[in-house]
N, C-alpha and C positions, 0 to 999 in steps of 0.2 A: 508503414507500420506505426501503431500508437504503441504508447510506451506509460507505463503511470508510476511515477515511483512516490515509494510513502515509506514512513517507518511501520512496520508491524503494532497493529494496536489491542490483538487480542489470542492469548493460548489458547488453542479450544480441547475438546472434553480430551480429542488425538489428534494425532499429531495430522495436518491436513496440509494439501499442497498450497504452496504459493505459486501468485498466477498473476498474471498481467491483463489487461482491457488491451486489447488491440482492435486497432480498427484504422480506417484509413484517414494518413492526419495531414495539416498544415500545420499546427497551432501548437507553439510548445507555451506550456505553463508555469510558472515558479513562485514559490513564497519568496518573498520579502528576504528571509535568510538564506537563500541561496547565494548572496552575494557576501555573505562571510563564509562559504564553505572551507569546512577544514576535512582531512581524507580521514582523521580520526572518525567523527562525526557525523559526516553528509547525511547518513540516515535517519538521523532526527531532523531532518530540517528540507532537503529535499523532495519535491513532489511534482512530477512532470508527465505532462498529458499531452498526446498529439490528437489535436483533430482537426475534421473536414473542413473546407473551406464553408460548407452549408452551417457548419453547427457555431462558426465564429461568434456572429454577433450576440446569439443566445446563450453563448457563456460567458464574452465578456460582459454582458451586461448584467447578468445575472447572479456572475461569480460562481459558478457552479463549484461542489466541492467534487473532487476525482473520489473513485472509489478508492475504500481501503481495505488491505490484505490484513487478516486478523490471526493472530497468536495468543492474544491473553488479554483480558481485559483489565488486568492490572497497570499496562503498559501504556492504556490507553488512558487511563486516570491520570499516570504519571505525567504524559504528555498536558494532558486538561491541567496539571498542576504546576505547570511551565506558564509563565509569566511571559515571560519572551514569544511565546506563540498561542498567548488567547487575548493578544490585545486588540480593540475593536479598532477600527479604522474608519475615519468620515468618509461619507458619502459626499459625492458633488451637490448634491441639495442640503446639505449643512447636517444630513442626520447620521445618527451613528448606523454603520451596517454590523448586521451579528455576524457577516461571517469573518475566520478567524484570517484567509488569504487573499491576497490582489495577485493577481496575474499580470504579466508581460508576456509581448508577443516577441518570438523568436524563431525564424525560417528555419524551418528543418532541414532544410539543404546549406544550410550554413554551414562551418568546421565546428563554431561555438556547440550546436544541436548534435556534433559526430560524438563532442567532446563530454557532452552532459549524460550523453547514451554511456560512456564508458563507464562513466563514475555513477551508473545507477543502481537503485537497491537490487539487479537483478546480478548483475556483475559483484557486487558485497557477498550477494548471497550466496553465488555460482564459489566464493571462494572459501567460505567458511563451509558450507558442505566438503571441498577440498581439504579441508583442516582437520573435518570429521572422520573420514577417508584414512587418513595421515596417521591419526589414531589409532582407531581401528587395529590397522596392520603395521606398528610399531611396539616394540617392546613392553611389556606390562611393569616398569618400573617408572619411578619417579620421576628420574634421570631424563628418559627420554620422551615421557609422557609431558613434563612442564617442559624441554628443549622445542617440543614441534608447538604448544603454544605460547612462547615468546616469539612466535612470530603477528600476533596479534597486538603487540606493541606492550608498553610497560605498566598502561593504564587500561585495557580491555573494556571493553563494554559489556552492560549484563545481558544486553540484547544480542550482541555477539555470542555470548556466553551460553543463552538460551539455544541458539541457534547450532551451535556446534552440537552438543549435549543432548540436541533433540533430534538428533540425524548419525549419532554412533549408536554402535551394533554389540562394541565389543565391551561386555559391564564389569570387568576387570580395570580399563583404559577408562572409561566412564566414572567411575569413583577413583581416581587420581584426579581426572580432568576436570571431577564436582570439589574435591580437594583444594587444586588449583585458585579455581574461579573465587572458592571460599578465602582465598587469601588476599586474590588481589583486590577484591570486591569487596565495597560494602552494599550488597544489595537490599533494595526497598524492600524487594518478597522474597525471601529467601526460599518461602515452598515452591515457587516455580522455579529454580533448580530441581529440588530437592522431585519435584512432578515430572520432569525430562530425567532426572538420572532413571525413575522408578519405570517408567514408560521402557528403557535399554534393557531392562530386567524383564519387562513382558516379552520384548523382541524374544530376548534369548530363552525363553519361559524356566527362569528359576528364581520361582516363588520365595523360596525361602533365603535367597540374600536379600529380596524386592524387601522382606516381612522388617527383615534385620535394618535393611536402612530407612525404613520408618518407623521402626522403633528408638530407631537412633535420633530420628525428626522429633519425636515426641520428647524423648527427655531432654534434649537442647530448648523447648520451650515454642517450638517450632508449630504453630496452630496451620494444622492440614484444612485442604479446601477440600469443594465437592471433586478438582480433575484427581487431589491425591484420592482419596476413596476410588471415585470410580477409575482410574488404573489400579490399585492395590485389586480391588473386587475382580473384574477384566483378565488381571491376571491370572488369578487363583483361578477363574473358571476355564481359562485355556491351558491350564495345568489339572486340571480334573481334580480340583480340590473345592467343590463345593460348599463344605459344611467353612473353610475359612473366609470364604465369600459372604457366605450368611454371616460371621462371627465381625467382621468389616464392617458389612453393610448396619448391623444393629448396634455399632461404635458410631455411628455417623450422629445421633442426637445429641453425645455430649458433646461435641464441637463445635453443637452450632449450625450442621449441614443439614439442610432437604433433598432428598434426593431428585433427579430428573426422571422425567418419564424413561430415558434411555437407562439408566440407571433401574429403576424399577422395572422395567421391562425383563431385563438382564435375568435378576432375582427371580423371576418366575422359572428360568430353569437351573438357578441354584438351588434353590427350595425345593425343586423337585427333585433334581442326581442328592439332596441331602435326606432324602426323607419325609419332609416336612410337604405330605402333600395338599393338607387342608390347605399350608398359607401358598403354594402356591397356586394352586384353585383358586382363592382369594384374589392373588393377585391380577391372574387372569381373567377375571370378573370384571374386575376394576378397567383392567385395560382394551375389556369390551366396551366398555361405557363410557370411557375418557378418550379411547382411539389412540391409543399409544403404539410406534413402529415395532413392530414386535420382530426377529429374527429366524432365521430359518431354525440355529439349533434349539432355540427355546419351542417353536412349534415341532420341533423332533419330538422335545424332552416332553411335552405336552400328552403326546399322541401314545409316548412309551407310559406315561403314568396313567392315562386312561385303559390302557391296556394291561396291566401290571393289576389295578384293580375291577380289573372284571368288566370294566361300563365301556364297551366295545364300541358302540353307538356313540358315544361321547368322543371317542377317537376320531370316527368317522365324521363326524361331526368337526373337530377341530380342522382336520384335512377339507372339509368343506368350505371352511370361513375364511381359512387360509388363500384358498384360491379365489374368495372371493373378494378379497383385498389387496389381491395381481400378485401377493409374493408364489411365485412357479416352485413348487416342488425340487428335492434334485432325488438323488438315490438312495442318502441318509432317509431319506422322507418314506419315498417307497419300502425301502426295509422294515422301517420301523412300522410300517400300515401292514406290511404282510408279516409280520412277526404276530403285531396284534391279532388277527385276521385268523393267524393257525393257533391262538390261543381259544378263540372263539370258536372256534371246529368251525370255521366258514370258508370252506374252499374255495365255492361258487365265488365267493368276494376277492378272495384271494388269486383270483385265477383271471378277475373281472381288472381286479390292481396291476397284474402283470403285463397283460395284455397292453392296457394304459403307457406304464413305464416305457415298452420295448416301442412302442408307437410313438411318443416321444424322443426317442433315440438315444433311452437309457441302455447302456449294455450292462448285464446280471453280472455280479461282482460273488465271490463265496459267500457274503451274508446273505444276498439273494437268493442264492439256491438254498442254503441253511434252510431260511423260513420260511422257502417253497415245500420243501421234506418234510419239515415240521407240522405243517399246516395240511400238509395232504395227507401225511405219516399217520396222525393225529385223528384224522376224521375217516379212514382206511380208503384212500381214493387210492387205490392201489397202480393200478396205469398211470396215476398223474406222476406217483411217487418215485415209480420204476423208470418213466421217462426223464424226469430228472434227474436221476442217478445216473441214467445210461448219460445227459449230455455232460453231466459234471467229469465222470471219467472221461469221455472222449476229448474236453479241456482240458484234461491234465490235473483237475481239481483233487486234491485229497480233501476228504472224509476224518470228520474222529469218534473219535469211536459212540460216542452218545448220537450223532448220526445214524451211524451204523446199527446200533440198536434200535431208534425207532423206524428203521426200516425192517429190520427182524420181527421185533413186537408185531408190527403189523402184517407180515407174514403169518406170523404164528398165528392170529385172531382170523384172518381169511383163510388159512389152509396154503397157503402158496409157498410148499416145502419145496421146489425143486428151486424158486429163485432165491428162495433162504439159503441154502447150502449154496449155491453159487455165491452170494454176498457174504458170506461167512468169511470163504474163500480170498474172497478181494481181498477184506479183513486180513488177514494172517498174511497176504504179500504187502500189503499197505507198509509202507516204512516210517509211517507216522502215528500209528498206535496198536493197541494189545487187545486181544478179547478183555474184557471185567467180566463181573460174575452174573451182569445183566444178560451180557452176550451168550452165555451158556444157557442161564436160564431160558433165556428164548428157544435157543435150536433145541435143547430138552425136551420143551413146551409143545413143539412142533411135531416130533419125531413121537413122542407122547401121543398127541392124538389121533397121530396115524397108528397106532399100536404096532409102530416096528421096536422092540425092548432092547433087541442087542443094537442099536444104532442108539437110543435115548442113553443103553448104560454104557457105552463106547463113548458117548457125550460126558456122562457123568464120572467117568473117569478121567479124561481131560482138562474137567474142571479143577479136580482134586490136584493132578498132576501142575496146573497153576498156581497153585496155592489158594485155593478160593473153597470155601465149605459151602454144601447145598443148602438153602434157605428153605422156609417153610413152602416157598412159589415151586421149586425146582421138586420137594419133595409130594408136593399134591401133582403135579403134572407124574411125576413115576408110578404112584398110586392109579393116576388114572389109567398109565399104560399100562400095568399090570392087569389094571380091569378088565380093558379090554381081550387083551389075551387070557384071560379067563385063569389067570394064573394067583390066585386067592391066596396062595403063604405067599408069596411076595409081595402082595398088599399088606401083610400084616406085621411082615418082617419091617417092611420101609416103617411104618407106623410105630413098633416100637423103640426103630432108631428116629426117629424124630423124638419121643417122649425121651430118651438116652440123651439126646443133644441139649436137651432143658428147653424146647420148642416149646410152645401151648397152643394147642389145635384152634383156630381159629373156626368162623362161623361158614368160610369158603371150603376150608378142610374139610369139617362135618360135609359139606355139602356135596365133596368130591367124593367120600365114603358110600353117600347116598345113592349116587349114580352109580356107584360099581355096582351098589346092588341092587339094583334096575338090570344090571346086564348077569349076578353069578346066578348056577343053579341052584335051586332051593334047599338040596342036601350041604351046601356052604354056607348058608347065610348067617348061619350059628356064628363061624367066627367073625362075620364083618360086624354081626348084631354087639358084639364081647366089642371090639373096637370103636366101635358108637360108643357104646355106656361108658368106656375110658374117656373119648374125647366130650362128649358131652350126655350126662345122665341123663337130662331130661329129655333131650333131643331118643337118645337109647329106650328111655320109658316108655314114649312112645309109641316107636316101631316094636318094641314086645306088647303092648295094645292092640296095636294094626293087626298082628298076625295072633292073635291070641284068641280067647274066648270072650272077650269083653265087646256090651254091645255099644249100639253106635254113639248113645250120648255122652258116656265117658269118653271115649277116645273125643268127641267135636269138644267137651269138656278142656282138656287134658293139650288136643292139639291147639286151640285158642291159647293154653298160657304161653306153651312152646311158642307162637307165631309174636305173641308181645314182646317174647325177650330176645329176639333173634332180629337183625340189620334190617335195614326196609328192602335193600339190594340182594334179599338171599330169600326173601321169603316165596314167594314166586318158584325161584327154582327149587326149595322144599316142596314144597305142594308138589307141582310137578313128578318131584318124586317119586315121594310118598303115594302119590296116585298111582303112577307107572309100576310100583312091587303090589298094589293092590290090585291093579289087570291083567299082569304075569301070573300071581295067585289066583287069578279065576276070582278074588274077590268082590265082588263089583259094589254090595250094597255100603262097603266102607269106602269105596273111591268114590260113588254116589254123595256120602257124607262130607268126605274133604273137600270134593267140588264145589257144594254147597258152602262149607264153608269161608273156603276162595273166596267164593262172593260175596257171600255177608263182611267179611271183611275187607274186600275189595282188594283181595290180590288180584284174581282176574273182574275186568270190568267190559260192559257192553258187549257178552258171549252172543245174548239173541239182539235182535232189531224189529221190530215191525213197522211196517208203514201203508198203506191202503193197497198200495199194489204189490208187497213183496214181503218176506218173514224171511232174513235170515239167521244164519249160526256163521258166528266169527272164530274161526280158530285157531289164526296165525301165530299166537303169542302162546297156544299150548304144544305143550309133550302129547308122545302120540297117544298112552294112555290115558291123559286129562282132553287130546283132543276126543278119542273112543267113546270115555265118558261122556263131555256133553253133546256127543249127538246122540246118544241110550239116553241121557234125560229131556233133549228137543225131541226126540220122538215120540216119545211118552206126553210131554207136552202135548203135540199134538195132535195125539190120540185122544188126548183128554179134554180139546177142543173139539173136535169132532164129538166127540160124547155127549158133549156139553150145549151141541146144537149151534156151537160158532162155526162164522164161514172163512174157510182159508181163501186166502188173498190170490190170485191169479198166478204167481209165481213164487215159489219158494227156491231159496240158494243156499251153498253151504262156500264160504270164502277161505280155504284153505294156506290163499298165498303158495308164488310161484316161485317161490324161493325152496334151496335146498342146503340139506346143514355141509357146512362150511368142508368138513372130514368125511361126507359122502356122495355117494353119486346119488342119492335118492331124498326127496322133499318130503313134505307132510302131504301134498298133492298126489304125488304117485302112490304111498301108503294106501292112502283114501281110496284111490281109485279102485286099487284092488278090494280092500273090504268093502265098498259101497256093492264091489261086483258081486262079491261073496252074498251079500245080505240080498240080493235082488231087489236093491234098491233103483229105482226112476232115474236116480241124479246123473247126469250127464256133462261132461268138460263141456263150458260154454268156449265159442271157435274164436270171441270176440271179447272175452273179459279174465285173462290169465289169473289161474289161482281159482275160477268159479267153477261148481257145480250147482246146475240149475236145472227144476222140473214144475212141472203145469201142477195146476190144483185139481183136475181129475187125473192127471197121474199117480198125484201124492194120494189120493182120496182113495183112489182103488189098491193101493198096496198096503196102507197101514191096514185096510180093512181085511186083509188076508193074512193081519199078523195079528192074533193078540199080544202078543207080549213079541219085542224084537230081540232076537240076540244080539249078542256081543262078542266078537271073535279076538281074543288076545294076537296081539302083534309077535 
C-alpha cells in the first residue's frame, strides 16, 4: 500500500474528506525535515509516498512532488511563508532546482517504514477526530470541555485546532472548544476557526446562534471570508430562512467577497423560497450561460416558481435541462412537476409525470397523491381522482380536509352525488379533520341540483349546527333547489334572508334567479320578476321588456347595456336564459332578437358553418331554447337561400354534441331528436359521428318546400 503524508494546505468551501494516494509501493519519500521530527510537529514537515518499483527512477529524477490533501488555503500560504521549507536546493549540474523537497530512498519492509506509517498524518488525524468524538459526548462546561483538550499538549496547534473544530457535532462543546483554542492560540486567521465553529451550527441547523457568533466575528474586527458567507448563507437555506440568506449574501460587497458560482448557484433558490423571483430568474439566466452546478433543491425551487406564476411550459422546460445536464430527478422533483402540472389543468401531463416517476422506481409518498387529486380534482378527471383516493385509503393515507373538498367540488360539478356522500362520510370518520364550510357548501351544491330539498336543507342544518353561516355559494345553490321543485316562496324567502344577512347579490345570483325562471310557471313569475329588480334593476328592467309590450329594438337596445355591465363569465348563460323564458312564452320573435344579439356581440360564435360540401348549425354551447331558436333562424336561412336561387351543398348537419347535462339523464341530442321528429324534419342520427344529425340536399330541398314558414315547438 502507498501512503502520502503532508500537512493540510487548504479549507475548502465544506468540510471534505481526507484521503490518501494508494497504490502499490517500494519507495518511501521524505523532506529534508523529517529528520528533526518532533510528535508535536511532524505534520508540518512530513511527507511520504510509497511507490512502485516501475515509477522509481521517474521520481527520483524528477523529484516529483506527492499530492496534497487540502483544508484551507491559508495554510497553505502559511506553509509558502516558512523559510525552513521553501529553500531551493542545488541540483547536481550546479543549478538551482525550484522544487522545495529531496527524497531518500527507504525499503518499506524496513521497521524504520513500519515506524513512519505510525507517525503519519493519517494516525494525527485518526486521533484528533477521536478528540472530536470526546467532545461531542462530554459535559457542556468549561471544566470538562478544556480537561479532554489538554490532551493536545500545552502549546496546540491551530491546524490541530481546525481539525478538531471541524469534525464536532455538538455547538454547545464547540464554542467552549473555539474558546479554548482562542486562548491557547495566537492564530494567523482567526476566521478559519471562527468558519469550523459556524459550519457545527449548520450541522445542528441553528441558524440563529450560527447569526450570533458572527456577529460576534464582526465586532471583534474579525474580516469574514467567502467559506464564512457561504456557510452563514448554506445554513440559513437548510433552515428554510431564505430572505436571511439573501440579507448575507448582499453583505458579501462590503467585505471585499465575490461570490463563487456555488455560491451564486445556491441564491437562485434563495431568491426564489424569498420572493424575489425576477432576481432569481436572473440568476438562472446567468447560470445558463456561464454553466454553473446547479442543485437538485434549486432546480425544485425553479420549477415551483415557474409554476406558482402561471408559465407552466417554463417548468417543463427547466425539468428538461435538468436532465439534460445528467442531474436525475428524485421525488422532490416529481412532486413539484405534478403540483405544477394540476395548476395547469394538465392531467394528460400529469398522468404522463407519474407514469415516469413510478418506472423509475419512485414510490408516491402523500405529496404525491396530494398533487395527483389536485391536478385531476382540478381538471374533473373524475376516475383518475376516485382511483387515487381509493389507493390512498387502502395505504392508510389520510386526507385533510382541503383534499377532501376538491374531491367534493368535483363531484358537485359532475353530478357524482352517490360518491360525494360516501367521501363525505370517510370525512366525518377521518381522525384527522372536520368538515369547514367548503365541505357543506359542496354536499349543498350537490343535493341542490339533484332537487332532493329535504337532504340540501338537512345539509343546511348541519352546517349551522357547526358553527359555520351559509354564504352567498350555499345560498344560490338552495335557490336553485327550490327551483327545481317548483317551490317559488322558498326562493323568495331564501332571497330575502340573504339581503337580511347584508349579502349583495352577485352577477352568478342574478343568474341562478334566471334559471328558476326558465323552469316556474307563468302565474309565478310576478314574484321572481319583484326578486330580479331587488338584486339587480337593470338586469329586472329587462325581463319586464321581455314580457311586456315593447318592441324588439328597445329591448336589443336596453339588453346590449345590460350585457356591458355584467362579467364576460355570465353573459352566455344570460342569453341563454333569457332566450329559454322567451320559448316557454311562445315568444319567439324576442328570442329571434336576443339570438341575434348573442352574436353581434359574440356571446355565441360560429352557430352556422359552410363549406362546398356541407352547411352546418352548431349547437353544443346552447340552452335548449337558444338551441330551438337557431335552428327556426337556419331554417329560414335556408329557405331564403333556396329563394334566392342558391344551391345547397350535398349534405347539411346539425351538431348537437353527445353530451348530456351533468343532473340528467337526457342531452341536447335526445331533446332534438324528438322535436326534429315532431317537425318532420330529414335529419337523421349519423351511426358514425356522435352528436350529428345529417340529411342530403334533395331531402332538405323537398321539406322546406312543404313548409312555408317552420314551427317551433317549446320544450
Amino acid at each position: 500500500m502507498a501512503f502520502h503524508l503532508s500537512s493540510p494546505s487548504n479549507l475548502c468551501h465544506d468540510c471534505q474528506p481526507l484521503c490518501n494516494s494508494i497504490s502499490p509501493s517500494h519507495i518511501l519519500q521524505l523532506t529534508p525535515s523529517l529528520f528533526s521530527w518532533r510528535a508535536r510537529n511532524f505534520c508540518h514537515s512530513l511527507n511520504l509516498t510509497f511507490l512502485s518499483p516501475s515509477q522509481t527512477r521517474n521520481s527520483l529524477s524528477s523529484h516529483i512532488r506527492p499530492l496534497q490533501v487540502s483544508l484551507h488555503d491559508s495554510v497553505a500560504q502559511e506553509s509558502q511563508a516558512n523559510p525552513s521549507t521553501m529553500q531551493e536546493s542545488p541540483a547536481s549540474d550546479g543549478k538551482t532546482n525550484s522544487s522545495s523537497k529531496s527524497y531518500i530512498w527507504v525499503n518499506p519492509t524496513s521497521p524504520r517504514a513500519s515506524q513512519l506509517r505510525q507517525k503519519s498524518y493519517d494516525a494525527r488525524y485518526k486521533y484528533l477526530t477521536k478528540v472530536s468524538q470526546s467532545l461531542d459526548l462530554c459535559n457542556p462546561t468549561e471544566e470538562d470541555v478544556f480537561q479532554v483538550l489538554s490532551g493536545l499538549g500545552e502549546n496546540p496547534l491551530e491546524q490541530d485546532a481546525v481539525i478538531v473544530l471541524n469534525n464536532m457535532e455538538n455547538p454547545d462543546n464547540a464554542l467552549l472548544a473555539l474558546k479554548y483554542f482562542q486562548l491557547k492560540l495566537k492564530p494567523k486567521r482567526e476566521v478559519i476557526l471562527y468558519n469550523v465553529t459556524l459550519k457545527v451550527f449548520r450541522k445542528s441547523r441553528n441558524f440563529n446562534r450560527a447569526e450570533v457568533l458572527l456577529e460576534e466575528m464582526l465586532k471583534k474586527g474579525i474580516k469574514p471570508d467567502n467559506v464564512t458567507f457561504s456557510t452563514i448563507i448554506s445554513c440559513a437555506r437548510i433552515c428554510s430562512l431564505p430572505n436571511k440568506a439573501v440579507e448575507w449574501f448582499e453583505k458579501m460587497p462590503q467585505f471585499g467577497c465575490n461570490p463563487d458560482d456555488v455560491t451564486y448557484a445556491a441564491m437562485i433558490d434563495a431568491y426564489g423560497r424569498a420572493g424575489n423571483i425576477d432576481m432569481a430568474l436572473s440568476l438562472y439566466d446567468r447560470a445558463r450561460t456561464e454553466k454553473w452546478r446547479i442543485d437538485l433543491v434549486t432546480f425544485s425551487t425553479l420549477i415551483r416558481i415557474y409554476g406558482m406564476s402561471g408559465n407552466f411550459d417554463g417548468a417543463l422546460n427547466v425539468y428538461e435541462e435538468m436532465k439534460a445536464l445528467g442531474v436525475k430527478p428524485n421525488l422532490v422533483i416529481y412532486n413539484t412537476l405534478l403540483d405544477a402540472m394540476g395548476r395547469a389543468k394538465r392531467p394528460w401531463q400529469a398522468k404522463s409525470l407519474y407514469k415516469e416517476m413510478t418506472t423509475k422506481g419512485y414510490s408516491p409518498n402523500w405529496t404525491t397523491y396530494a398533487a395527483l387529486l389536485r391536478a385531476y380534482g382540478r381538471a374533473r378527471y373524475a376516475e383518475d381522482a376516485l382511483n387515487v383516493y381509493r389507493e390512498m385509503k387502502e395505504k392508510g393515507l389520510e386526507l385533510n380536509v382541503v383534499l377532501y373538498n376538491t374531491l367534493l367540488a368535483m363531484c358537485a360539478d359532475l353530478g357524482y352525488t352517490d360518491e360525494a356522500v360516501q367521501i363525505f362520510e370517510d370525512l366525518k370518520r377521518s381522525q384527522t379533520c372536520e368538515p369547514d364550510s367548503w365541505t357543506f357548501s359542496s354536499l349543498i351544491t350537490i343535493y341542490s341540483c339533484c332537487g332532493k330539498v329535504s337532504e340540501a336543507e338537512g345539509m343546511l342544518n348541519k352546517m349551522l349546527e357547526a358553527g359555520f353561516e351559509p354564504n352567498i355559494y350555499v345560498l344560490t345553490s338552495l335557490i336553485q333547489c327550490y327551483g327545481k321543485a317548483n317551490r317559488t316562496d322558498d326562493v323568495v324567502r331564501t332571497f330575502d334572508r340573504l339581503l337580511e344577512m347584508g349579502i349583495t347579490p352577485d352577477d352568478r345570483f342574478c343568474g341562478c334567479l334566471l334559471n328558476v325562471m326558465t323552469q316556474t310557471p307563468k302565474e309565478e313569475l310576478g314574484k321572481l320578476i319583484g326578486c330580479i329588480e331587488r338584486a339587480n334593476s337593470k338586469l329586472g328592467f329587462v325581463v319586464k321588456q321581455m314580457l311586456g309590450e315593447e318592441n324588439g329594438e328597445v329591448l336589443r337596445k336596453d339588453a346590449t347595456e345590460l350585457f356591458s355591465n355584467i362579467s364576460m363569465d355570465v353573459r352566455k348563460a344570460y342569453c341563454n336564459c333569457l332566450i329559454d323564458i322567451c320559448v316557454n312564452l311562445n315568444l319567439l320573435e324576442r328570442a329571434c332578437v336576443l339570438l341575434d344579439l348573442g352574436m353581434s356581440l359574440e356571446i355565441y360564435t360560429d352557430i352556422q358553418s359552410k363549406s362546398p360540401t356541407q352547411w352546418s348549425l352548431h349547437l353544443k354551447s346552447l340552452s335548449l331554447g337558444a338551441a330551438l331558436t337557431a335552428l327556426h333562424v337556419w331554417m329560414s336561412d335556408l329557405r331564403k337561400a333556396q329563394e334566392n336561387g342558391e344551391e345547397l351543398p350535398p349534405l347539411l348537419g346539425i351538431n348537437t354534441g353527445h353530451g348530456k347535462h351533468k343532473y340528467s339523464d337526457k342531452g341536447l341530442a335526445g331533446v332534438f331528436a324528438s322535436h326534429l321528429k315532431e317537425l318532420n324534419a330529414p335529419f337523421h342520427e349519423a351511426p358514425d359521428k356522435a352528436g350529428w344529425f345529417l340529411t342530403t340536399k334533395v331531402a332538405a330541398k323537398s321539406w322546406l318546400e312543404s313548409r312555408s314558414s317552420p314551427d317551433i315547438v317549446a320544450a
